[in-house]
C-alpha positions in Angstrom: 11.8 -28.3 -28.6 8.7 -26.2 -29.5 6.5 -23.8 -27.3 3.5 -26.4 -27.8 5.8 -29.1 -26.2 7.2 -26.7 -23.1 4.2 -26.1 -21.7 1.8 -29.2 -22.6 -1.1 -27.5 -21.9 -3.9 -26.9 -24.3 -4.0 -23.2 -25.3 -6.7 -21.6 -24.1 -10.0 -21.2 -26.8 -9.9 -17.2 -28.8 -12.9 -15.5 -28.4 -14.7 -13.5 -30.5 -13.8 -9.7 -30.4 -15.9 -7.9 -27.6 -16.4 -3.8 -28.4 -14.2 -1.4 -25.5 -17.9 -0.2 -24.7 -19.0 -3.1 -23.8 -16.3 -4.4 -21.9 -16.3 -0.5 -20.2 -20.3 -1.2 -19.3 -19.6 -5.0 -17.8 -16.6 -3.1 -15.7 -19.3 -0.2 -14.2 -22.0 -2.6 -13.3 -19.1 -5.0 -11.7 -17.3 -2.5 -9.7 -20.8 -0.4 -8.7 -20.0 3.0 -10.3 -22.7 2.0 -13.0 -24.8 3.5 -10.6 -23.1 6.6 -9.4 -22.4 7.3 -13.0 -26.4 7.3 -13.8 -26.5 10.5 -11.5 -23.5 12.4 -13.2 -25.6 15.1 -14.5 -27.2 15.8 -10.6 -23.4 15.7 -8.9 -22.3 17.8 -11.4 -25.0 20.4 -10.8 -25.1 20.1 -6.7 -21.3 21.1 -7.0 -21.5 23.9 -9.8 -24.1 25.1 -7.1 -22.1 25.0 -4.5 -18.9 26.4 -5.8 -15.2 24.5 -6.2 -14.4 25.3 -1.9 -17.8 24.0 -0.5 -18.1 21.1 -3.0 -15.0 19.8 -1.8 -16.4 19.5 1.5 -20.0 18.6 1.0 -20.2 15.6 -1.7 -23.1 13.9 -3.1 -22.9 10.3 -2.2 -26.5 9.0 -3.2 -29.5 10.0 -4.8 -32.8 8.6 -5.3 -36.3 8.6 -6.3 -35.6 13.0 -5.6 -33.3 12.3 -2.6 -29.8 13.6 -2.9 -27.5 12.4 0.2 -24.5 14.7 1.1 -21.7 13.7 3.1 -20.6 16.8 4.9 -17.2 16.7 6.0 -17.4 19.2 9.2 -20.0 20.2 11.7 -19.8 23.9 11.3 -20.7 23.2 7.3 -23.5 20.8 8.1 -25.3 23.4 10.4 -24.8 26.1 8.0 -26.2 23.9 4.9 -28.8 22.0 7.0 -30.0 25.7 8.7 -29.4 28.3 6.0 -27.8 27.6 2.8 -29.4 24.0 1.7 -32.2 25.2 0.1 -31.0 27.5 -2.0 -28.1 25.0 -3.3 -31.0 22.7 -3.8 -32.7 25.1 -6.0 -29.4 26.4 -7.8 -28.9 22.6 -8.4 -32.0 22.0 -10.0 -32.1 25.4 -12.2 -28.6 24.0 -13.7 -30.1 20.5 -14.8 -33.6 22.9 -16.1 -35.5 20.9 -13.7 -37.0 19.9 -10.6 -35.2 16.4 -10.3 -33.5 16.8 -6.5 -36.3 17.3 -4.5 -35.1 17.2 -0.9 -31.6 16.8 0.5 -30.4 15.5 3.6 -27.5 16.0 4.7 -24.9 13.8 6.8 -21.2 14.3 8.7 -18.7 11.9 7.2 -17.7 9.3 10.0 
């Protein structure tokens, strides 16, 4: 008895090799990080602004067209970066990527 006579079902057609980068850039546009991957560079600078402490509690969770949306994870933060220190993590943000690209931020408390 052979495999082919086991199984009686036709084996399935090979394809032609598909490149790992490809098959990585299907996988980002399917899953939706494609798009938070595009703003790497502006996360990465909003949390070297902030520092390793207050990045962990205030995380970028959109930007466009020069809007960056934080998710804040307690009140107390969100006054302090909403009233004081907002500003000046905007502008420490944008000195790290050598240009103006954030240029507001609103910030939100995580539900």
């Amino acid at each position: 008895m052979t495999a082919r006579s086991r199984t009686d079902a036709p084996r399935p057609a090979r394809k032609d090799p598909v490149a790992i980068g490809d098959v990585v850039q299907r996988f980002l546009r399917a899953s939706g990080l494609s798009a938070h991957m595009r703003h790497f560079a502006v996360y990465e600078a909003w949390d070297s602004a902030l520092g390793k402490e207050l990045a962990r509690r205030a995380r970028p969770v959109g930007f466009q067209n020069g809007l960056l949306s934080i998710e804040v994870q307690s009140a107390a933060h969100l006054h302090e970066l909403q009233n004081f220190t907002g500003e000046q993590f905007r502008t420490l943000a944008n000195a790290r990527l050598g240009k103006s690209e954030i240029r507001k931020v609103v910030f939100r408390l995580k539900r």
